[in-house]
C-alpha positions in Angstrom: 0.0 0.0 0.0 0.7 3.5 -1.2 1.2 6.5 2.0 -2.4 7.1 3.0 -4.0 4.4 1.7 -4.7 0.8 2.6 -5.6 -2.2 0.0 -6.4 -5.8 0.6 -8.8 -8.6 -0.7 -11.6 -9.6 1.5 -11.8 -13.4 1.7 -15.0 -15.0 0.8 -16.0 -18.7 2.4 -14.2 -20.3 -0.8 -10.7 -18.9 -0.1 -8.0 -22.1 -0.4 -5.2 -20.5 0.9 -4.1 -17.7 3.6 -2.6 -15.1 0.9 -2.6 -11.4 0.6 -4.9 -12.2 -3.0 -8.0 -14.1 -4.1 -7.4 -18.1 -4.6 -10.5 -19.6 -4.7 -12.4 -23.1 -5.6 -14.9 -22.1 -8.4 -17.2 -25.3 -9.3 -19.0 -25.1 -12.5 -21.9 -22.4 -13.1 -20.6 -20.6 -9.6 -21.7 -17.2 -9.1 -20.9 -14.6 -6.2 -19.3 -11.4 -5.6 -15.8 -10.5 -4.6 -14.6 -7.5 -2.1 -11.8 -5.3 -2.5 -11.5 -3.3 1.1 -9.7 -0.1 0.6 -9.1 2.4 3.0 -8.1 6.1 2.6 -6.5 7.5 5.1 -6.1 11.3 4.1 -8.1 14.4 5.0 -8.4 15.0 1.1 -11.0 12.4 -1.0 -9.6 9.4 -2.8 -10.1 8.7 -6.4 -9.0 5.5 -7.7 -9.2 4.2 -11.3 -10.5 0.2 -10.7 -9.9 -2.0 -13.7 -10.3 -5.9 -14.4 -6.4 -7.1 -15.6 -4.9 -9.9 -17.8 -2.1 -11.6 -16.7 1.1 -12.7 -17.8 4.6 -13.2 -16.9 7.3 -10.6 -17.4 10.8 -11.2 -18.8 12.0 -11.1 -15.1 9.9 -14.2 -14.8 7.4 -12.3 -12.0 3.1 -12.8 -12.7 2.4 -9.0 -14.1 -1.1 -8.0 -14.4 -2.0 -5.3 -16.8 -4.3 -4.8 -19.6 -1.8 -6.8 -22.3 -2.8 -8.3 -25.2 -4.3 -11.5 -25.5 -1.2 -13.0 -27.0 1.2 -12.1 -24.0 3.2 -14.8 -22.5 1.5 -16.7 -19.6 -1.2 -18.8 -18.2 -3.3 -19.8 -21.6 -6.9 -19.2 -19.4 -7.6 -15.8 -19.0 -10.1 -14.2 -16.5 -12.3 -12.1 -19.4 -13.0 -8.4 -19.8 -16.9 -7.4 -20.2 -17.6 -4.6 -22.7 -15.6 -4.7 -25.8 -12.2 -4.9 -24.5 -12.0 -8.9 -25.1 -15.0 -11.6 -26.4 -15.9 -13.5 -23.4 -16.0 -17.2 -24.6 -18.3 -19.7 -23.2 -15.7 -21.3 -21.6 -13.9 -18.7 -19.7 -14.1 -17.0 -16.2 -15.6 -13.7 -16.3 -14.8 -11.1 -13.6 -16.3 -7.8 -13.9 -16.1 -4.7 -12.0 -19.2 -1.9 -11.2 -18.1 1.0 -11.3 -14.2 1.9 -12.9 -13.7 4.6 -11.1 -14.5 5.6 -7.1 -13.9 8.3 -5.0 -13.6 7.6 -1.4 -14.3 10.1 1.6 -11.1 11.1 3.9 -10.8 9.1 6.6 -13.6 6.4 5.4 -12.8 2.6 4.6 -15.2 1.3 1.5 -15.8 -2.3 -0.1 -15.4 -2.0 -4.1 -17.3 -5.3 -5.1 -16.6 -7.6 -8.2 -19.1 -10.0 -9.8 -17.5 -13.5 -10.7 -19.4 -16.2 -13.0 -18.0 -19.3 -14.0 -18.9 -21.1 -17.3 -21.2 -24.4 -16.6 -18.0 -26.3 -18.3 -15.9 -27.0 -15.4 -12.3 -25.2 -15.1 -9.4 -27.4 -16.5 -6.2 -26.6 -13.8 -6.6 -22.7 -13.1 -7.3 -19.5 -14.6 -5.5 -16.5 -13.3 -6.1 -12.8 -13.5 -6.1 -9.3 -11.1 -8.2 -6.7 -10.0 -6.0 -3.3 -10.5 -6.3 0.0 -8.3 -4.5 2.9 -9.4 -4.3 6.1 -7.8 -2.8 9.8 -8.9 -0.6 11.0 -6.5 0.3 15.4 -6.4 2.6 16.8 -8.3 5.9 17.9 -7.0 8.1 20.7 -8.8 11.3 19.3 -9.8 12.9 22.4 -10.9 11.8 25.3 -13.1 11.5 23.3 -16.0 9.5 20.0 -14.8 7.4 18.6 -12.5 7.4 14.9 -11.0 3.5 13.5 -10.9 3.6 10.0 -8.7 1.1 7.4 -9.7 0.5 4.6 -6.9 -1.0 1.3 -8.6 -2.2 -1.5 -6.6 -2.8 -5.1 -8.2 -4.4 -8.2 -6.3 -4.6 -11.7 -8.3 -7.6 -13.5 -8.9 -6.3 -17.7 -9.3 -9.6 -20.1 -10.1 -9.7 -23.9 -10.1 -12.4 -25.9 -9.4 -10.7 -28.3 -7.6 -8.7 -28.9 -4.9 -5.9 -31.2 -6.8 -5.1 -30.7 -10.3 -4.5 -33.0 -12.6 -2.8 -31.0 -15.0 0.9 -30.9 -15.6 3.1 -28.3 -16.9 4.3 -28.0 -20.3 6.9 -26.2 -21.5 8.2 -24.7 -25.2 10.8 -22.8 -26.8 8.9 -20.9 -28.7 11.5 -18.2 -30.3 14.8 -16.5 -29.9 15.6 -12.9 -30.9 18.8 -10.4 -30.4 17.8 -7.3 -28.9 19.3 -4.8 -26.1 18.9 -3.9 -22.2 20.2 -0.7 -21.0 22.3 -0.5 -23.2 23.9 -3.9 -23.9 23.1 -6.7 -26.3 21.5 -9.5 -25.1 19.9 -12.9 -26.6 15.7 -13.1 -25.9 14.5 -16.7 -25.4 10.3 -17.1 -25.6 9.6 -19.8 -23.3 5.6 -20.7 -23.3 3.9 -22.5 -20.9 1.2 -23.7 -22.6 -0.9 -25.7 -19.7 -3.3 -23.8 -17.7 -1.5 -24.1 -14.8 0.5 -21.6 -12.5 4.0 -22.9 -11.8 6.4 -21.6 -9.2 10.1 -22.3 -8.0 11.4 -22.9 -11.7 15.3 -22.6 -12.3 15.9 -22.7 -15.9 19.6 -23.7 -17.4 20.7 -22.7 -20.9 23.8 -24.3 -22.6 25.2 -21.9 -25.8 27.2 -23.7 -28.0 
């Protein structure tokens, strides 16, 4: 959490595990509503920008989740935008939010709710995605030529199976390898895929050039 401002996921009766986000058993047609407890601390209102994110993994190999394209590199189940960001299928997840943007009273704690329906196909290993918070912080002068304007974001994940143990195993590709450059210096870019629906964590990864 950003100076002034608190953020954490309230857990419903079909949490799995104690963590800081949302990992939840979703059977087939399940329907309820999520709560996102924020808390502003400030004598000035809060106004937050609340979006519904993708997710995908970054080339530090850390779960990101942003508004990426559909193609990113990551889990192949997506949790699916309403409106006409991205075609909800029939078989996937949808998460929606009520209201994008909220403005909450100083010293006042609110509940920002989420509506979550599952398809009546059940889940195959896990879908993963993230409710985002972002928040504009005040300019500060940096000079007489520019100013610095802080943006806080907050991002909670939202991880779906409808079981307790998975059956599904992970599966790995090389998918491409490019030359490009990081600050400054060449570097060779391997696409690895993980193409099961499946979040996997703890990987070490050893490369032999020849």
């Amino acid at each position: 959490s950003a100076p002034g401002c608190t953020v954490h996921a309230v857990w419903p009766e079909n949490q799995r595990e104690t963590q800081s986000y949302f990992s939840l058993l979703t059977p087939p047609g399940h329907t309820q509503t999520l709560f996102v407890e924020v808390g502003n601390h400030l004598s000035e209102p809060l106004v937050l920008h609340v979006d519904v994110t993708e997710a995908y993994t970054s080339p530090q190999g850390l779960i990101v989740y942003e508004g990426t394209p559909r193609d990113a590199m990551g889990i192949s189940q997506w949790l699916a935008f309403q409106g006409d960001q991205l075609q909800v299928g029939p078989k996937e997840p949808v998460l929606a939010v009520e209201e994008n943007l909220v403005t909450i009273a100083p010293f006042s704690t609110v509940r920002l709710p989420f509506s979550l329906a599952m398809p009546e196909e059940e889940l195959v290993g896990q879908a993963l995605g993230g409710i985002s918070l972002t928040r504009e912080g005040t300019q500060q002068q940096g000079g007489t030529s520019f100013a610095v304007s802080s943006v806080y974001s907050y991002a909670i994940a939202v991880q779906l199976q409808a079981k307790e143990k998975l059956s599904v195993e992970p599966s790995f590709a090389l998918t491409g390898a490019s030359l490009t450059k990081m600050a400054g210096y060449p570097m060779l870019a391997l696409s690895i895929e993980n193409g099961a629906p499946l979040v996997v964590t703890g990987m070490e990864m050893h490369v032999r050039l020849y």
